[in-house]
N, C-alpha and C positions, 0 to 999 in steps of 0.2 A: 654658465648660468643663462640659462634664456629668459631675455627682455623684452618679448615679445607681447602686447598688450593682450590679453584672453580672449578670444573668439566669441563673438554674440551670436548665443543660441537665436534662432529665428525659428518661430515657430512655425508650423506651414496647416491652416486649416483647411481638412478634408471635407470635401463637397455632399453632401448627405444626400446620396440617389432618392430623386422624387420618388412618393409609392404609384405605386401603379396603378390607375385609373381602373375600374374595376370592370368596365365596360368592356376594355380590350383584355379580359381576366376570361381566358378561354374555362375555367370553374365557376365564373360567376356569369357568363356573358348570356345564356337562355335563361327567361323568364321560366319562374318556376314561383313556389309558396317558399320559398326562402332566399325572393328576390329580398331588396327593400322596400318598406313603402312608398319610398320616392319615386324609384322607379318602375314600377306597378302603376304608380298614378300617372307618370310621364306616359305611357301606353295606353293607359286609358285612357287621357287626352287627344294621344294622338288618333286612338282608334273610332272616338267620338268624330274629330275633327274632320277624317275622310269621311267618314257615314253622313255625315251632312255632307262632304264636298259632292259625294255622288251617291245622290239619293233618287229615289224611283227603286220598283221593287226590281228583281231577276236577280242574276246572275254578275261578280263586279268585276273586274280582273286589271289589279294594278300590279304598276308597274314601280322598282325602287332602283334608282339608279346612284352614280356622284361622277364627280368633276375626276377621281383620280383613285389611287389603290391606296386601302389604308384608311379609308373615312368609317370605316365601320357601317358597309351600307349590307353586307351579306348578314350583319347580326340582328341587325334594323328588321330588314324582308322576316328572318326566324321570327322574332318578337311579338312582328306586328301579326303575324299569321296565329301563334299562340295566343292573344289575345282577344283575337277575335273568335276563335274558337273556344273561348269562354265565355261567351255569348251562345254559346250552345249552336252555331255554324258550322257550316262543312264548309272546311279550309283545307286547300292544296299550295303546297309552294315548289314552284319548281328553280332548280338553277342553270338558268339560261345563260353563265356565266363558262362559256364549255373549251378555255383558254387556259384558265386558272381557278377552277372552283373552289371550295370553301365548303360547302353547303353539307358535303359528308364526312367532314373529318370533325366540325362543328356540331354536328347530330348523330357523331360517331355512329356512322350507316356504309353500310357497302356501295362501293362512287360504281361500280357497273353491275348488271347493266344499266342503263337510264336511256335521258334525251337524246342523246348521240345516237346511240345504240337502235333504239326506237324507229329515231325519222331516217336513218339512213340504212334500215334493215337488216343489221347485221347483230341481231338480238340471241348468241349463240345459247346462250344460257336459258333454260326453262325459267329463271325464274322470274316474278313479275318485279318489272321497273317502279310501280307505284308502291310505297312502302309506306307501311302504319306506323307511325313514332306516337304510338299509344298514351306516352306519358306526360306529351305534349297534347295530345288530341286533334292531331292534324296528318294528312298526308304528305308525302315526302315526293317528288322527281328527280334523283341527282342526274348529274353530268352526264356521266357513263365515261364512256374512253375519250380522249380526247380525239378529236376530228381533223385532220389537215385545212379543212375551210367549213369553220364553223360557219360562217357568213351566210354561205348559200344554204344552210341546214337549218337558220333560223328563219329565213327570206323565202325559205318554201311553202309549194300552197299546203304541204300537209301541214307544218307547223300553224299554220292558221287554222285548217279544219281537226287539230288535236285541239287545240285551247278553244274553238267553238264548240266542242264536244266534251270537254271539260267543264264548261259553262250550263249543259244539262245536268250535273250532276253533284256540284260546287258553287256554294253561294258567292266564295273567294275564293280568289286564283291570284296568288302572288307570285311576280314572274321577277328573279333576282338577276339582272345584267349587269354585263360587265362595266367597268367604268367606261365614259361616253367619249372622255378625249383621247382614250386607248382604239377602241373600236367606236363602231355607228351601231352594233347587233338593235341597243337598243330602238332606236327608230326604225328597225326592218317593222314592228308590230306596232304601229302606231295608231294605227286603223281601227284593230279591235283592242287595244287598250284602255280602258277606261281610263284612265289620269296616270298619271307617274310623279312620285316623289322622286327630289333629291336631294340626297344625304351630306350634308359639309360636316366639316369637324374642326374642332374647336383649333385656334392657333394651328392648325395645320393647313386649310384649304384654301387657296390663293383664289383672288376675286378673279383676276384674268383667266384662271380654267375654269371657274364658276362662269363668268360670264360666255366663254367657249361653247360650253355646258348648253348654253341656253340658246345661243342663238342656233344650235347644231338640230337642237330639239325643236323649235319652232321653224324653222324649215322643213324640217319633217310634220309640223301640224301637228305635233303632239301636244295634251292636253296635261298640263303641271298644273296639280294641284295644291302644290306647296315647297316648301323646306324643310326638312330635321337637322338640327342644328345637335351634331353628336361630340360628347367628350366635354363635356362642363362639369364643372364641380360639381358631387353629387348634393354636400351641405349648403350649395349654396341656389335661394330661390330669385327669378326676375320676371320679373313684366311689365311692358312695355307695348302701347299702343303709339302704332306711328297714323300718319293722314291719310296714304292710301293702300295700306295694310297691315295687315294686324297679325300681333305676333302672339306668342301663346308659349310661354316662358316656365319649364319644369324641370327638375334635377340635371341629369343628363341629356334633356333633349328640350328642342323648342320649337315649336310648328307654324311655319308661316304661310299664311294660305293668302293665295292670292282671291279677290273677291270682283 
């Protein structure tokens, strides 16, 4: 006979996988008429916010960068470009990102040829690098192949006189680079860049490569015209005025412009 006293069940409770942030929802992640309204108006804010940050009429060409891989800055550059093309703009975005692009598998487009391809000559393909994403109402530059030294491809004088020629023909010119603490690509174009955002994300982006970020940028003389603050609750709204800047608090994103 066993006297052995009954074993206590222990229950063990299962951790209930968070849902998935819908921003990093490669089906929900383009701005479209079956965004939400939150996020519709988060873009309109933002898209308001830069038109003031760089006003005067011509031609604008920003730039969207982040501190690291993973902040959602290549969905940002889409968004903010689609936006403003509903303003009835001729919007270009190119991905200057030519290490590890995004830009074609996200606007489900052919990655070559493109920029690579382009600035360094080797365009085998008749066909054209600029692509109409129609549905969007904007044009497309992707990557192309990837490069052994993007660096010098971005840092060239053509790369300067494509994006001042871009600039006759395009009221926006959104240039999507690589993260800033990985590479410098983005400060090679500092000159003709009219401002640059940069992209953080929520509980993800550490202040030290944020701060990296910045001091990397301002020695190069680059002109930040704010923050996106990406990956926030979308139900949930904030705002919040600080003393020497203001912040500009919406679903998923929040813009902080320096003044």
């Amino acid at each position: 006979m066993n006297t052995a006293p009954p074993r206590k069940q222990v229950r063990v409770k299962m951790k209930k996988s968070k849902k998935r942030n819908t921003i990093f929802d490669p089906k929900k992640m383009l701005l479209s008429d079956k965004s939400s309204f939150t996020v519709k108006e988060a873009y309109k804010t933002l898209r308001t916010n830069v038109m003031f940050s760089l006003p005067g009429k011509g031609s604008k060409c920003l730039g969207v960068v982040s501190a690291d891989r993973g902040d959602g800055k290549s969905s940002v550059a889409i968004n903010l470009a689609i936006s403003f093309s509903q303003l009835k703009k001729k919007v270009i975005i190119v991905d200057c990102d030519l290490r590890l692009p995004t830009i074609a598998s996200k606007m489900e487009l052919a990655a070559t040829p493109g920029l690579s391809n382009f600035l360094s000559g080797n365009q085998e393909s008749d066909a054209p690098f600029i692509r109409r994403a129609s549905q969007y109402g904007i044009d497309v530059i992707t990557s192309g192949d990837i490069p052994p030294d993007s660096t010098t491809l971005l840092g060239s004088k053509q790369m300067v006189s494509f994006i001042e020629l871009l600039k006759k023909y395009y009221d926006y010119i959104v240039l999507d680079f690589p993260p800033i603490n990985i590479v410098s690509d983005a400060a090679l174009l500092s000159a003709i860049v009219d401002g640059y955002l940069v992209v953080v994300r929520h509980n993800e982006s550490q202040f030290a490569k944020i701060n990296e970020t910045l001091r990397q940028m301002q020695f190069a003389e680059a002109k930040i015209l704010g923050f996106v603050y990406n990956g926030k609750d979308e139900h949930k709204k904030y705002y919040r005025k600080g003393k020497y800047s203001r912040y500009y608090y919406y679903s998923n994103y929040y813009y902080k412009r320096n003044d």
